[in-house]
C-alpha positions, 0 to 999 in steps of 0.5 A, spaced: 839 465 435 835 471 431 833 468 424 835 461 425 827 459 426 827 461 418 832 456 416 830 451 412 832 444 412 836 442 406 833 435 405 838 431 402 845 434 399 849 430 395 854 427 400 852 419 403 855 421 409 851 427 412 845 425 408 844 417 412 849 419 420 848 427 420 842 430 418 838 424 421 842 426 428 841 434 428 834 432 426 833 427 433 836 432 437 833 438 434 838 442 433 843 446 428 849 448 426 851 455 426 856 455 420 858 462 422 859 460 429 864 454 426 867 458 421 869 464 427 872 458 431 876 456 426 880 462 426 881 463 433 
């Protein structure tokens, strides 16, 4: 989880979904998504 304390929250993207169900759930939780943990996932 090295770096992940850096990121920044993107506010607002230009998709209706992940802006109103989304973001507001990751905010609650408190968590992130880790794009390369997705991505190496997916080519298992």
């Amino acid at each position: 989880m090295a770096g992940k304390l850096a990121q920044q929250d993107p506010g607002t993207t230009s998709c209706e979904f992940a802006d109103q169900v989304l973001l507001p759930a990751i905010h609650q939780a408190q968590a992130f998504v880790d794009q390369e943990i997705v991505f190496e996932f997916l080519q298992v």
